[in-house]
C-alpha positions in Angstrom: 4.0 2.9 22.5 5.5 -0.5 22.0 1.9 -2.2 22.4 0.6 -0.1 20.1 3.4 -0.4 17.7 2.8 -4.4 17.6 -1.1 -4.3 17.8 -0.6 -1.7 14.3 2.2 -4.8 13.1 -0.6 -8.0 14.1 -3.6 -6.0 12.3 -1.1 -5.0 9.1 -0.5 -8.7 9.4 -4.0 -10.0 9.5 -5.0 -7.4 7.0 -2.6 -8.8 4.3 -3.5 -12.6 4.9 -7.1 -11.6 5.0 -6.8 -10.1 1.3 -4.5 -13.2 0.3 -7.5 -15.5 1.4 -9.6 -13.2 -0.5 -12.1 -13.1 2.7 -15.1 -10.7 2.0 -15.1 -7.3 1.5 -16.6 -6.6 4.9 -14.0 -8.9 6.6 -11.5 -6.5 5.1 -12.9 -3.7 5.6 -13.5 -4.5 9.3 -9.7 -4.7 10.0 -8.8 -2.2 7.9 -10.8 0.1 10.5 -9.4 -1.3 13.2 -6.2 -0.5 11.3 -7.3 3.1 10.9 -8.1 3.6 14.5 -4.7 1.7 16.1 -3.2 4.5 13.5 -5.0 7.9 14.6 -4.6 6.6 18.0 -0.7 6.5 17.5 -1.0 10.0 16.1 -2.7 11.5 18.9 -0.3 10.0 21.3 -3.3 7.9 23.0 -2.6 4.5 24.6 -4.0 1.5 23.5 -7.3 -0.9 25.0 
């Protein structure tokens, strides 16, 4: 769970200097998916790829 924990902590990361760059919307949305799915994946116990 300690990969998973740090991918979640490098995409929370990218996610906040993406929105400080004010990248496009689809920029932000695309790593707030990948956000979403590191997150349901640690829900459901899966491990990470």
């Amino acid at each position: 769970m300690r990969k998973l924990d740090q991918r979640i902590d490098d995409v929370r990361r990218a996610m906040y200097q993406a929105y400080e760059k004010k990248v496009s919307y689809h920029e932000l949305l695309r790593i707030s998916q990948e956000l979403d799915r590191l997150l349901n994946q640690m829900e459901h116990g899966k491990k990470v790829i």
